[in-house]
Phi, psi and omega in degrees: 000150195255149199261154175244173177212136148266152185262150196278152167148318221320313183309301184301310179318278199312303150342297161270001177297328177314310211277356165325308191102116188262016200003068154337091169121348202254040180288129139276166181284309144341121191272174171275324169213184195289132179265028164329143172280137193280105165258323179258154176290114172267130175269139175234189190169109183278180209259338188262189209272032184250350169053060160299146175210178183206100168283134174232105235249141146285157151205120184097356217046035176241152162283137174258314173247169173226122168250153157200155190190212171220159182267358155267002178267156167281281198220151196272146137257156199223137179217130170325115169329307206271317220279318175261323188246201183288117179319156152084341184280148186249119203212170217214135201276027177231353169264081252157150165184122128291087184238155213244151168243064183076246167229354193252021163185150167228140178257160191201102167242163186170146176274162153300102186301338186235032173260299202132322210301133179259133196235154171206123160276141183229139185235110188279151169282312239244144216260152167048070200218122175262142192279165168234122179249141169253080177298029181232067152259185217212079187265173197270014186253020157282115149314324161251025173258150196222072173240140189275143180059167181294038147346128156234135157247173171174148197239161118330207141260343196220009190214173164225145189229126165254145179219133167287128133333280190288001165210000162080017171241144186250171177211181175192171179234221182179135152299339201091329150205180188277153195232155171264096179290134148244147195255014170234043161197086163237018150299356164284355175220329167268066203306326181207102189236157168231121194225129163230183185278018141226026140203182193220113148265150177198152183233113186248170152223123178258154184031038177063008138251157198272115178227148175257113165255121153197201191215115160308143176214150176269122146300148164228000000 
């Protein structure tokens, strides 16, 4: 029988989910995608043979849990929906994207249907390894985000950061300052963006003008 672990950190997680900008109030009414109810458990699976995977379990038509492991392991871990991110979110299994680094992290990205808000789990394989959730991501399931290849974005207040999958190396761009973001409207401030593994375009607003920025970059 397989063992579970919850992984430790919940304080720091909740900290920074606070310190995010929660734009409170700011749903928009269109939802982002359909909140048909998520009833069956989405499965994923990575290619190599140690067979990584990533469960994402309903309760309710909400996501309730996350387990991941190998399927070649004594044991898995698993963490409560509700302990890091918002009770209650509704989210559509086609907005949804898992892509695996092998055996030692799977990444899971995917909006909030009826925020817009974008998240990303970065889930280690590897024991007394803390998962990372990122509510400011930059999916690739925006008609106006353009990121090319296994990619994950995700921003700040004052930068946009691409991370490679497959090999855990980054780049960043810098805004130049810090911006007041909210982040489940965040086209009012990020409009657009196109990201590959050697640039970052992006049409941000700074001072209440709309500037295009951008940059060649190395992952490292």
């Amino acid at each position: 029988m397989r063992l579970f672990f919850l992984l430790a950190g919940s304080a720091a997680l909740a900290l920074a989910l606070g310190s995010c900008g929660s734009g409170s109030g700011s749903a928009t009414s269109t939802s982002f995608c359909d909140t048909v109810c998520l009833k069956d458990t989405l499965k994923y699976e990575g290619s190599s043979a140690m067979k990584p995977f990533v469960h994402i379990v309903p309760t309710n038509c909400s996501p309730d849990s996350v387990t991941w492991g190998m399927e070649r392991s004594e044991s898995d871990h698993s963490f409560a929906f509700s302990e890091y991110l918002r009770p209650g979110m509704k989210i559509n299994k086609d907005f949804v994207k898992t892509s695996f680094r092998d055996t030692a992290m799977a990444y899971v990205q995917f909006n909030d249907c009826q925020s817009g808000r974008g998240y990303l789990l970065k889930l280690p394989y590897g024991k007394g390894q803390n998962i990372q959730v990122k509510p400011t991501a930059v999916t690739p399931f925006d008609k106006k985000f353009s990121i090319t290849g296994d990619l994950v974005v995700y921003t700040d207040r004052g930068n946009i950061f691409v991370e490679e999958v497959a090999t855990g190396k980054e780049a960043m761009m810098t805004f130049g300052k810090q911006l007041d973001i909210n982040y489940e409207d965040l086209h009012q401030t990020l409009d657009s963006v196109n990201i590959t593994a050697t640039r970052i375009w992006a049409k941000v607003k700074i001072d209440d003008k709309w500037q295009e920025m951008e940059k060649n970059i190395t992952l490292k």
